[in-house]
ZAKOL-354334 format. One record per residue (C-alpha): residue in one letter; x, y, z. Coordinates in steps of 0.05 Angstrom, whole numbers, plus 5000, padded with zeros to 4 digits. Example, Ala and Ser with C-alpha at 12.3 -4.5 7.8 and 13.67 -1.06 7.14 Angstrom:
REM ZAKOL-354334
a524649105156 s527349795143 
This chain:
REM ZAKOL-354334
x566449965303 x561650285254 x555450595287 x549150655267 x545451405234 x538351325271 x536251835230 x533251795164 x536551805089 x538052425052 x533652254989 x537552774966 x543552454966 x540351824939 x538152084883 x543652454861 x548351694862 x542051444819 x543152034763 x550851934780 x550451264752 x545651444685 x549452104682 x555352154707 x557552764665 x551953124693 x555053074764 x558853694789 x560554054856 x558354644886 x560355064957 x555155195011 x554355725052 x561055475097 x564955365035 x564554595030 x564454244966 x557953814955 x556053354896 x550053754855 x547653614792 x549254024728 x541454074706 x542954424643 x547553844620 x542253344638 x536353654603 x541553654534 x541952864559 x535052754560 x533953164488 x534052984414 x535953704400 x540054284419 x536954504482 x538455324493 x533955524552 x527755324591 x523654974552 x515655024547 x512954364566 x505954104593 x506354054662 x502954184744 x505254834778 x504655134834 x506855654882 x509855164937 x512154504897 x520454644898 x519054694980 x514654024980 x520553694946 x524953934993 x521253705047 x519953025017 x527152905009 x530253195076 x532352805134 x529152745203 x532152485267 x525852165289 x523551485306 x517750985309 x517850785398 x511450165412 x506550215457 x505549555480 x498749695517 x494650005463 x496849335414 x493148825397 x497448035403 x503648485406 x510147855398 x505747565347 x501548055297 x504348245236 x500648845227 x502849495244 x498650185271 x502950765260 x500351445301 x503152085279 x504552525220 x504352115160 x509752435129 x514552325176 x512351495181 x513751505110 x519551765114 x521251245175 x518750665131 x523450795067 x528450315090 x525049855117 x519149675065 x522350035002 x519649694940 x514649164995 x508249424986 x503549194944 x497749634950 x496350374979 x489950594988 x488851275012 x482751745026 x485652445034 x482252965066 x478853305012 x479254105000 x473754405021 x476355035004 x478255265078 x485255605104 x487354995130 x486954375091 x491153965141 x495654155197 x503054115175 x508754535147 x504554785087 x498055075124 x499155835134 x493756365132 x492056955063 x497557385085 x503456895086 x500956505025 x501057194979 x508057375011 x511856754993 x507056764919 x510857424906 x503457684902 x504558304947 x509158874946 x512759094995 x507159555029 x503858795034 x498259024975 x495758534932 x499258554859 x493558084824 x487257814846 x485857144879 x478856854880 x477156434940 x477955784898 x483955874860 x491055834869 x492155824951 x487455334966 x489754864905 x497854984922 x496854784989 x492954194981 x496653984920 x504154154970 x501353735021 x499553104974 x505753214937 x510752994988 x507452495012 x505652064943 x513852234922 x515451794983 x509451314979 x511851074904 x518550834931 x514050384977 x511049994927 x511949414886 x513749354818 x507249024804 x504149444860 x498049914858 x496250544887 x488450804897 x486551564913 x479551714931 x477752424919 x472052804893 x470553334841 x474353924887 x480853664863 x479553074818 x483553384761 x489753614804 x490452894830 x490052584764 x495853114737 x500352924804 x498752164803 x501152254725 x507852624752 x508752204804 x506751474775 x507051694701 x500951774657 x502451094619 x501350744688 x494850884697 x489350394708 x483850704716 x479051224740 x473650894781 x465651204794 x463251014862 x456051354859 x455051434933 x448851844946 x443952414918 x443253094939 x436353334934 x438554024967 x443654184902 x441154754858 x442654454792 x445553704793 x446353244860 x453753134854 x454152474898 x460052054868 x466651984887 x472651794848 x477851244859 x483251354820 x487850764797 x495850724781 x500650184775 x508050254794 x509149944722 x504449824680 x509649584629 x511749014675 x504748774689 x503748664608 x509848344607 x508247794654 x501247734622 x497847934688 x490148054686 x485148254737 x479847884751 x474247824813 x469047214826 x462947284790 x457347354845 x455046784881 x461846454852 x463146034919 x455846014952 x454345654866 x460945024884 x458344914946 x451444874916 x452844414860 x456943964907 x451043714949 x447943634893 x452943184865 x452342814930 x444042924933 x443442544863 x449742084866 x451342464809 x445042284765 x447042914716 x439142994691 x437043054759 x442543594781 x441243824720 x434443964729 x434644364806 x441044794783 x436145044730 x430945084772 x433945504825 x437445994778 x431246064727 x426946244799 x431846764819 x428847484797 x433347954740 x435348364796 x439547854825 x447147894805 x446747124811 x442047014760 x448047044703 x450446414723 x444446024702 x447746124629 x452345514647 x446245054644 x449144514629 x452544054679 x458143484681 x465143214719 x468843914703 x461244234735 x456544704705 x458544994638 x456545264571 x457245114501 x454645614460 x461645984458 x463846414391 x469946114358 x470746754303 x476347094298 x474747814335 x474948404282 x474547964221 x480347814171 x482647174223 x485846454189 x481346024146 x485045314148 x481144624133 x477944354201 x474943574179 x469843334229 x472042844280 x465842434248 x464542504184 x470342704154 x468143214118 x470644014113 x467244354171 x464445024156 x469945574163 x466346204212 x464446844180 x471547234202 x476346594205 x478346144266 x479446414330 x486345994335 x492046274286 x493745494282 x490044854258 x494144434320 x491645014365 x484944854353 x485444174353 x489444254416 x482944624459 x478643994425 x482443444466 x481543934527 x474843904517 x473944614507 x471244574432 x465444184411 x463643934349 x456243954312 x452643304293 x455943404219 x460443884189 x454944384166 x455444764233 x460945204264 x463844814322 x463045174387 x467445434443 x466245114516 x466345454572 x467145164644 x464045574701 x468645304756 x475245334713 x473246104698 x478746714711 x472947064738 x471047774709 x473848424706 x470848944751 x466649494730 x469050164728 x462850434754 x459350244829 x453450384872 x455550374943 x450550814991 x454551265038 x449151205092 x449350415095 x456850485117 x455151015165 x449450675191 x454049955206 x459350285232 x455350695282 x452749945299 x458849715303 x462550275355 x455250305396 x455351075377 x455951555320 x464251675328 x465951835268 x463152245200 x462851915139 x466851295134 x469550915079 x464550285064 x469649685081 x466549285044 x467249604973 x475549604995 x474948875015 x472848834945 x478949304923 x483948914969 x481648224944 x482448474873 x489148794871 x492348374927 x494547664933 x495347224999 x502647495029 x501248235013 x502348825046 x497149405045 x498150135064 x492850705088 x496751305114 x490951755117 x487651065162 x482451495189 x476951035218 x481650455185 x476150205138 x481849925098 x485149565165 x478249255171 x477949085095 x484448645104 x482748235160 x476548105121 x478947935064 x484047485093 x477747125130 x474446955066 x480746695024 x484946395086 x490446905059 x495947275114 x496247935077 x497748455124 x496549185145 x499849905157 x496650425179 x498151095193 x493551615230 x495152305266 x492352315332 x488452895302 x484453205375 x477352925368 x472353555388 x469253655454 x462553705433 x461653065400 x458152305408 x465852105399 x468952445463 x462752305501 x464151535493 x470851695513 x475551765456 x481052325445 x483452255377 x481951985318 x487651495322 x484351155389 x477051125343 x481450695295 x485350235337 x478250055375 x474949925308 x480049395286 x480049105356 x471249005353 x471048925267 x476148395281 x473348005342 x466948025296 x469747745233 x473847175273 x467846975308 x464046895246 x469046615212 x469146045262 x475045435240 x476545795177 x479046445223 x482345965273 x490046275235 x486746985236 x491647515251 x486148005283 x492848365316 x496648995306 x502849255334 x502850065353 x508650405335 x509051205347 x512351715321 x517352115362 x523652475366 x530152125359 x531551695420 x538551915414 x541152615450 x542953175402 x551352985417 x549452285375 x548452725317 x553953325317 x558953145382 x563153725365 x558354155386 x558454035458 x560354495511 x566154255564 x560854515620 x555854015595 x560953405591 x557353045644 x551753045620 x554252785554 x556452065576 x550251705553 x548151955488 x541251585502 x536051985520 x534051805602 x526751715574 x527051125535 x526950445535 x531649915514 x525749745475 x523950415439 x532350365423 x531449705396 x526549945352 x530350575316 x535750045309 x530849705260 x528850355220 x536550415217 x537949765189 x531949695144 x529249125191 x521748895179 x517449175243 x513348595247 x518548085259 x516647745320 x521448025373 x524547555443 x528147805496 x532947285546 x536847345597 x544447285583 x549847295645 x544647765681 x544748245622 x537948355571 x539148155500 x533748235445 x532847705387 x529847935328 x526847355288 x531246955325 x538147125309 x536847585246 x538548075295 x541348135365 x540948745409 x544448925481 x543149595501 x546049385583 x552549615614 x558549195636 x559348845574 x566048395567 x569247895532 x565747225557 x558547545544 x561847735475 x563647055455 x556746835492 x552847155430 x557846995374 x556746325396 x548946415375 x552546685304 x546747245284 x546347615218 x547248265263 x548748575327 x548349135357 x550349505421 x550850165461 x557150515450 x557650765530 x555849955552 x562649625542 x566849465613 x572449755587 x576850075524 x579349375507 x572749065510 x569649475460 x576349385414 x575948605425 x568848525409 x570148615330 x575848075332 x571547545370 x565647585321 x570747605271 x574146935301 x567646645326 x561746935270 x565847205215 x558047355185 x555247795238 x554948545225 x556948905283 x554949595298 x554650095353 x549750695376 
């Protein structure tokens, strides 16, 4: 019986079978330190491969360096032995929610979620902590102090004296920031979509160094854009109040959103609030067009400039297909376009050809838009017929690269919202409920793995209140130690993780309530999942190595710790299983059995198992089960167990831990 790794892939591995299969001359072998042969990759045979000329030697080429990147791709592409164990009382609607609140290092949850959600995503949003310049720019294998940095920078001798200088902004404060992001975008990409999006929010500190790794990372033909959020103004700055932010845009392939003619479009303002509007009025006038007519002008004429609302008074004119305009250019943009003979649909006559040709290449494409009723004709053919436009039937517009959003207004509601002042600076979730409504569709999946005070959590649930969509959330936050000496531990919180799970739990409650019947469906839930050490003992992973004293203790190769829960759950990282699946547990001839989306998986981590509980759950015929390798009665019952699902549920995978 074939167990199970419970740890996580070598990417290493994996990406040396995806060159195998472009390359395959490029594959060779090489001896580690204990002599074994390993597959490596002959890199001077695949840069010739990926050259139109005779390649000699290294090769000058534009590119971001930095003392430290070879060990952040290490580190991005090692394994870990870890797992994700719940925490049933800190979630939120735990056997139903499909959203998911990951506490710990976020680069080891994205290393647990490769498997499982590899290629799911549709959107990442992330708001990295910036570099302030500081010896620390976040607590993980690449912070270290002056000293080490210079050491492993080859930029001391051996006496430990500096060889060249270093200024306080440059190159240790940059490497480690730039290490730290590094790793953790490499393995974020694999997450996404095809037709998925990532967004960075930095500032001017490392604006530059983000846009060079998004363009290694993503490639510089997929970006989308660089977005201005003009936040606040400084009056204490000696030259220029620097008080934007930037929100940097990339597609996983921009390529593949061109070639299935997707666009991007948001509501115009006062989009919905403008069909519910010109409905009563429908129903006011019994559809008496001059009178609704009449008060749609009215109210958008009385509206003041100011008012992003105002714009769609341009559709004055009203009918069955609502509120639209006909004053629509049908030139061909640029000039040069088709000049065919258009006769009026009255007279008869020639109509007069535009200034720059039709906007249709064809004569039947023209006439084509006419019986939609989206070109109108003049009262003879000495005027230009017109393009119509219907408000209602509109893609929407494409968003602005440039917003006003005032920092203090989010700090302000959110203080409101927790009763106290827990938490410095916080993204405005309302500019990302704009972001997730415009990047994200109905079934999506949306990751923050720098959550923080999960803004973006709170931006989903929202955002599936307004459209009635299920989209749903990850979010990853270190339980980063929240200071003594703050509004935040005074109102009881430890970490910054426990700040965000409470904010989803009120923000939610909020937006349900006001949501009334339309939130009826709201998942306001989220399951907590932590990371932790393998729940497996260190014989699971390298049995040879145990010592005959130690036998004993061997036995179980569970740790005594854990659940049969936390196990089930490594058994899902393992297998790639979505976390969110709603999980039941029964009660089988006296022995617990998990059911994983009902029989998409089954799980039995008891003791005493034999043949008639066997044939028990082949009889319920799931895609896969799983169980511990110590639980089976006896020899004969773990041989037989392969043969009745093989008899009995020839389909099931069967595995072992």
């Amino acid at each position: 019986m074939d167990k199970l790794r419970m740890h996580t892939p070598d990417f290493t591995d994996e990406n040396i079978a995806r060159l195998a299969e472009l390359f395959p001359n490029c594959v060779t072998e090489t001896k580690d330190a204990e002599g074994n042969l390993n597959r490596a990759i002959d890199f001077d045979q695949l840069r010739q491969e990926l050259s139109g000329s005779i390649v000699e030697g290294p090769q000058e080429r534009y590119h971001l360096d930095w003392p430290g990147k070879r060990e952040a791709l290490l580190t991005a592409n090692a394994p870990i032995a870890k797992t994700l164990r719940p925490s049933r009382e800190e979630s939120v609607d735990f056997d139903t929610t499909k959203n998911l609140y990951i506490e710990g290092d976020n680069l080891d949850a994205l290393k647990l979620l490769q498997e499982t959600y590899l290629g799911k995503v549709k959107m990442i949003y992330i708001d990295p902590p910036y570099n302030t310049g500081s010896d620390f720019i976040y607590e993980d294998d690449f912070a270290e102090d002056k000293d080490a940095y210079f050491e492993r920078s080859m930029q001391v001798d051996e006496e430990g004296n500096r060889l060249i200088s270093n200024t306080e902004t440059n190159g240790r404060f940059h490497s480690d920031w730039l290490s730290m992001m590094y790793a953790r975008l490499k393995l974020a990409r694999n997450l996404l979509r095809d037709d998925g999006f990532v967004v960075v929010s930095i500032d001017d500190a490392e604006f530059e160094n983000m846009k060079h790794l998004l363009n290694e990372i993503f490639g510089n033909d997929n970006e989308i854009a660089s977005l201005v959020w003009d936040r606040n103004r400084k009056n204490d700055a000696k030259f220029f109040s620097v008080g934007h932010e930037y929100m940097c845009v990339y597609s996983k392939s921009k390529q593949l959103l061109r070639d299935n003619k997707i666009i991007l479009r948001e509501p115009k303002p006062g989009f919905e609030e403008a069909k519910i509007f010109f409905t009563n009025l429908r129903v006011k006038y019994n559809d008496s067009w001059e009178s609704i007519q009449r008060e749609w002008r009215d109210f958008y004429n009385a509206l003041p400039p100011s008012d992003e609302r105002k714009k769609l008074g341009r559709f004055s004119k009203v009918g069955l297909r609502g509120p639209f305009r006909d004053d629509g250019n049908i030139n061909w943009p640029g000039g040069g376009g088709p000049r065919y003979e258009v006769l009026h649909p009255v007279t008869g006559k020639p109509c007069k050809v535009p200034t720059s040709g039709w906007r249709f290449p064809q004569k039947e494409r023209l006439w084509e838009e006419f019986g939609n009723g989206r070109v109108v004709f003049g009262a003879d053919e000495t005027t230009v017929p017109r393009i119509i436009s219907y408000l209602f039937e509109s893609d929407g517009q494409v968003m602005q690269s440039v917003f006003y959003s005032y920092a203090q207004t989010a700090s302000v509601e959110f203080e409101e919202l927790m009763g106290a002042k827990v938490f410095d600076n916080p993204k405005n979730w309302r500019d990302l409920r704009r972001l997730t409504s415009y990047l994200t569709a109905a079934e999506d999946i949306i990751v923050d793995f720098f959550s923080g005070s999960s803004s973006s959590a709170h931006a989903v649930i929202a955002t599936n209140a307004d459209d009635g969509g299920n989209r749903k959330f990850i979010m990853v936050q270190l339980p980063e130690a929240v200071p003594e000496v703050t509004d935040a531990f005074e109102a009881g919180y430890k970490t910054i993780a426990e700040i965000g799970r409470e904010r989803i739990r009120r923000a939610s409650k909020r937006i349900k309530e006001e949501a009334g019947l339309m939130g009826a469906n709201l998942d306001i839930g989220f399951r907590v999942l932590k990371v932790d050490t393998s729940n497996m003992k260190d014989v699971y992973y390298s049995p040879d190595t145990a010592e005959q004293a130690n036998l004993l203790d061997q036995v179980g190769n569970v740790k005594e710790d854990r659940t049969a829960e936390d196990i089930l759950f490594q058994v899902l990282l393992d297998w790639g299983v979505d976390l969110a699946l709603p999980i039941s547990k029964e009660t089988i001839s006296g022995k617990t059995v998990f059911f994983v989306d009902n029989d998409a998986l089954a799980a039995c981590f008891d003791v005493g198992i034999d043949e008639d509980f066997v044939k028990q759950l082949a009889n319920r015929k799931p895609l896969r089960i799983v169980f511990r390798d110590s639980g089976f009665a006896s020899d004969a019952a773990k041989i037989n167990v392969e043969q009745i699902f093989k008899l009995m549920s020839p389909t099931t995978e069967v595995k072992s831990i």
